[in-house]
VOBA-1610 file (N, C-alpha, C; in pm, whole numbers, padded with zeros to 5 digits, always signed):
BEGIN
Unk+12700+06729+10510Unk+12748+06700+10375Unk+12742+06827+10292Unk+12819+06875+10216Unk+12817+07003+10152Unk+12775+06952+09979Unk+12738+07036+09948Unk+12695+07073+09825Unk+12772+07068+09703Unk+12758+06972+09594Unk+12847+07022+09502Unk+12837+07120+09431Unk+12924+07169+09356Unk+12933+07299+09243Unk+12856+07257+09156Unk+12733+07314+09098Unk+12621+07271+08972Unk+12729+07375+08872Unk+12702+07482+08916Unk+12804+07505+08829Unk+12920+07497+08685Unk+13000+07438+08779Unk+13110+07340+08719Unk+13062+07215+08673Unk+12943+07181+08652Unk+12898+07038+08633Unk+12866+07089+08508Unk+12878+06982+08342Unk+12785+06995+08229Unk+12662+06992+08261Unk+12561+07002+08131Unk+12460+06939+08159Unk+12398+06770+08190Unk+12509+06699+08120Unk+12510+06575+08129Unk+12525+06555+08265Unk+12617+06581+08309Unk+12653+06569+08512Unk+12523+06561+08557Unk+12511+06700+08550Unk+12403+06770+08643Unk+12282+06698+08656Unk+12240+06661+08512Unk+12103+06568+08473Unk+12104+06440+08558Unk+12184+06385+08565Unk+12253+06251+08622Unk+12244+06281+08782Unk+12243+06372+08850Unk+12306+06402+08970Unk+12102+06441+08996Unk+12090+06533+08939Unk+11903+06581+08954Unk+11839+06428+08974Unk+11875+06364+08875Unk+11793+06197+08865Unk+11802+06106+09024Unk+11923+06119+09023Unk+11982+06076+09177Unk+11911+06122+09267Unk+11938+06253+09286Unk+11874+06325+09430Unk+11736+06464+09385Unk+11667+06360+09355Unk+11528+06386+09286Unk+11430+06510+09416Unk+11484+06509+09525Unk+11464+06609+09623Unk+11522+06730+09630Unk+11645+06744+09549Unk+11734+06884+09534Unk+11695+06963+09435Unk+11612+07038+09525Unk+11552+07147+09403Unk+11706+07264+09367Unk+11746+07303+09438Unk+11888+07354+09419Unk+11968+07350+09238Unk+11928+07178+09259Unk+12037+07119+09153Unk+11872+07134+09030Unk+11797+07114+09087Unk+11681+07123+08959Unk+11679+07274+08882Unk+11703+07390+08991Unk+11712+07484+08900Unk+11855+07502+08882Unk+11969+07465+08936Unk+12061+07527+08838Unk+12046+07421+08707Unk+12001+07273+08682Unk+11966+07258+08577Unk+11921+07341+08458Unk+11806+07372+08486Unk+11701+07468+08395Unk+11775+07587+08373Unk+11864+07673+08476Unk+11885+07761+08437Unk+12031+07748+08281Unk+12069+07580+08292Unk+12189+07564+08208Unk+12098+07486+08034Unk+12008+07433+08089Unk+11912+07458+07958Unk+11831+07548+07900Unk+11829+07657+07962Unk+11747+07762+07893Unk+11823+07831+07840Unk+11965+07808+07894Unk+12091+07907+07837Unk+12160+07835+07730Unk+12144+07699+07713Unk+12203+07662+07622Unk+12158+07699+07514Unk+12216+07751+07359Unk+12164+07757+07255Unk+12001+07680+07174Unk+11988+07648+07108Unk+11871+07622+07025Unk+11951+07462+06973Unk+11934+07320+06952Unk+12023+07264+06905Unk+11992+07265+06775Unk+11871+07317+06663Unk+11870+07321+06521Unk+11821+07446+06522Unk+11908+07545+06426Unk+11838+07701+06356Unk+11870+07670+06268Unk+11723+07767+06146Unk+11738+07785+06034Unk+11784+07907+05984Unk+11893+07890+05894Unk+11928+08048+05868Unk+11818+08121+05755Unk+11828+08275+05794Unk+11738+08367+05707Unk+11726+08318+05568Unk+11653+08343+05496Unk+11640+08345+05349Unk+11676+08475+05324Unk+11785+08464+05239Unk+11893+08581+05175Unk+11805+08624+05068Unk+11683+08585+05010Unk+11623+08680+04906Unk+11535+08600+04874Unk+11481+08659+04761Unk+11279+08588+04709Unk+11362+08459+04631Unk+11471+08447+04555Unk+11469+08333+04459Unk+11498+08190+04582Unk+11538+08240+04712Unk+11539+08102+04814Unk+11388+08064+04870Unk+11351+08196+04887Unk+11216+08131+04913Unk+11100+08103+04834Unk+11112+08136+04732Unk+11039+08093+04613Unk+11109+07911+04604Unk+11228+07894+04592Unk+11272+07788+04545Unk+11208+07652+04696Unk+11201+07726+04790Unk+11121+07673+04922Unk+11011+07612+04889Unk+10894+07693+04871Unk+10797+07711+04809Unk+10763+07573+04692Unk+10872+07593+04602Unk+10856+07463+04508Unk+10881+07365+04564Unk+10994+07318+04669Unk+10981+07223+04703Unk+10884+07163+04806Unk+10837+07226+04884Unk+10676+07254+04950Unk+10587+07174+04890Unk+10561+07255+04764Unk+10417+07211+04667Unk+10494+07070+04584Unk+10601+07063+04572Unk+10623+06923+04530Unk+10606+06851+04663Unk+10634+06813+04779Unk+10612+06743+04860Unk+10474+06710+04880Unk+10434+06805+04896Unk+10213+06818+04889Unk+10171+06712+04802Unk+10240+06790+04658Unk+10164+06687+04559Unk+10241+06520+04571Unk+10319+06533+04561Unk+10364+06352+04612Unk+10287+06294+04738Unk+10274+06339+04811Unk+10175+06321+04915Unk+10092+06264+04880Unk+09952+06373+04822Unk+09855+06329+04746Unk+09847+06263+04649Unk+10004+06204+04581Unk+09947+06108+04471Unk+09922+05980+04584Unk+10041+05947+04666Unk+10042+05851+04764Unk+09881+05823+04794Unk+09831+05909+04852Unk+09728+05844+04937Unk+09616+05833+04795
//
């Protein structure tokens, strides 16, 4: 029986296909190697200057203090 292309498979495939044939280390690392390569799925972008992260900051210490009125 020959081998399919991991490759050419998404990650969705591939995951599906690893689950199946839970003995194919083959298909386990070309898995990993297509999740480590995939991007990040949430980044935060830089803070462009002190008035964003100051304005951070306030909303921070407002969350804190609502917190603590709660409990």
């Amino acid at each position: 029986m020959s081998q399919p292309n991991f490759q050419e498979m998404n990650r969705k495939q591939l995951l599906s296909y690893v689950f199946d044939h839970r003995d194919d280390q083959d298909a386990f690392y070309a898995l990993m190697d297509k999740l480590t390569a995939a991007p990040p799925l949430a980044t935060m972008p830089p803070a462009n200057g002190r008035d964003e992260t100051e304005e951070l900051r306030k909303i921070l210490d407002d969350i804190r203090k609502k917190r603590q009125q709660e409990e």
